[in-house]
ZAMARGU-4260 file (C-alpha; in steps of 0.2 Angstrom, whole numbers, plus 5000, padded with zeros to 4 digits):
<rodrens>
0) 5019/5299/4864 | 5000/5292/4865 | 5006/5278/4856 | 5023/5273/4865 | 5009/5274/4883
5) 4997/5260/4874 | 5014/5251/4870 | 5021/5250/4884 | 5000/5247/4891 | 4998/5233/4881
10) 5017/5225/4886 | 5012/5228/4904 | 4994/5218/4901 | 5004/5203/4891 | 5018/5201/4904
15) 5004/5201/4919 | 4994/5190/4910 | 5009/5177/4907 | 5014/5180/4924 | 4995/5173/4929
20) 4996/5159/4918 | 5016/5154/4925 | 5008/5154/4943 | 4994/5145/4936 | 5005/5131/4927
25) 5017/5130/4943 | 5002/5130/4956 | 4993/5115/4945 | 5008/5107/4944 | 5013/5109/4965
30) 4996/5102/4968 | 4996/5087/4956 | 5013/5081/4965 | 5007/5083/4984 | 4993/5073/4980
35) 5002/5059/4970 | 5017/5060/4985 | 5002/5058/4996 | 4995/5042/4988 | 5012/5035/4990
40) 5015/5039/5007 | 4997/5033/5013 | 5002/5015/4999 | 5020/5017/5007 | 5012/5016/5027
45) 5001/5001/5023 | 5012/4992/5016 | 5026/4993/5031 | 5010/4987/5042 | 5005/4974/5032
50) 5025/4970/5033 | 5024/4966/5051 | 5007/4960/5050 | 5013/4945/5037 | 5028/4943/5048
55) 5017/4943/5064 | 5006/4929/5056 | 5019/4919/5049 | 5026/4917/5067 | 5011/4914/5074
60) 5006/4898/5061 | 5025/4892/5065 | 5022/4894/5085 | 5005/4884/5083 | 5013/4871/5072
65) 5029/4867/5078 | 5027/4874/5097 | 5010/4867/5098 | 5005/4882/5108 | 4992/4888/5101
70) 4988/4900/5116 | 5002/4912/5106 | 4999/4904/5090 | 4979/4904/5093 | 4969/4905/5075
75) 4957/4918/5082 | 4974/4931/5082 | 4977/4923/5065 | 4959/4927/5059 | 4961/4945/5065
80) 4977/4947/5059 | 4972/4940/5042 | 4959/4953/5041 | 4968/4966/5045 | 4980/4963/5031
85) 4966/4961/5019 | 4958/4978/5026 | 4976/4984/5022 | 4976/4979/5008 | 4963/4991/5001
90) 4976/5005/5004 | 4988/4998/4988 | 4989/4993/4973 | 4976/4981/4966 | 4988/4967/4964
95) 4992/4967/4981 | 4974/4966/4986 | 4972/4952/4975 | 4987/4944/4983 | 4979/4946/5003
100) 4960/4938/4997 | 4972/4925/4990 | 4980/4924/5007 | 4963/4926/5014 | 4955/4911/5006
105) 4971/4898/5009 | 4969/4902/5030 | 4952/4900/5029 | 4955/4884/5021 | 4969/4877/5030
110) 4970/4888/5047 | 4958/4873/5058 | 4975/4860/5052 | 4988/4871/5052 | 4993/4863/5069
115) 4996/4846/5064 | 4998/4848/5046 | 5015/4852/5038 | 5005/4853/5021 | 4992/4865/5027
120) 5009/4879/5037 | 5017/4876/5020 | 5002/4884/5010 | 4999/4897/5023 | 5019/4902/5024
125) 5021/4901/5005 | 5005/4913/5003 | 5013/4925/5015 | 5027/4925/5006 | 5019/4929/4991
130) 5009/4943/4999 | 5027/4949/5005 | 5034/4946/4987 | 5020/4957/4980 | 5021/4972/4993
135) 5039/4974/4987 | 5037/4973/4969 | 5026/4988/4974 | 5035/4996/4986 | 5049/4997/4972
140) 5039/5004/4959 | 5032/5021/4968 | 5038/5036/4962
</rodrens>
């Protein structure tokens, strides 16, 4: 009878003991996937911003160029809003960060023309575009 007791002792101790290691596994694993749905919410959010950002600047070079208004297509906004995406940026994936200092460096080379150079929107709006192109690209990859 001693014996059947330790038995029945020792199954007790070996299910308790996987029942700690399955909460353990499960637990692990229900903390690993909030964080990685977390990283992809806070990518997912700067992203949409950056969206409307880009879209934003891209109508303000067209209002500056073609409206010749540059109280609504002033480069001051252009040079905030330019920032802002390349603070953003920060917030992705490195290849969209790469994409915004790219975007970053053709205003600052062609923002003081874009009013009167067709040349210099075309550079700014293609350099959106591929800004835009990029946060898709990475908006479709998340998990």
């Amino acid at each position: 009878m001693d014996i059947r007791i330790q038995k029945k002792f020792q199954q007790y101790q070996l299910a308790v003991v996987f029942s700690v290691l399955f909460a353990l596994a499960g637990f692990s694993y229900n903390v690993w996937r909030m964080e990685v749905s977390e990283k992809n919410s806070n990518i997912r959010t700067a992203c949409f911003e950056m969206l409307l950002e880009l879209s934003s600047l891209e109508q303000l070079v067209y209002t500056a160029h073609y409206d010749k208004d540059l109280k609504e297509g002033s480069p001051r906004k252009g040079w905030v809003k330019v920032g802002l995406i390349n603070d953003l940026s920060a917030l992705t994936k490195p290849s969209v960060q790469a994409k915004a200092n790219g975007l970053q460096q053709v205003w600052e080379a062609h923002w003081s023309t874009m009013v009167d150079d067709p040349s210099s929107v075309n550079q700014i709006v293609s350099e959106v575009d591929s800004v835009r192109s990029e946060i898709k690209q990475v908006l479709s990859s998340l998990e």
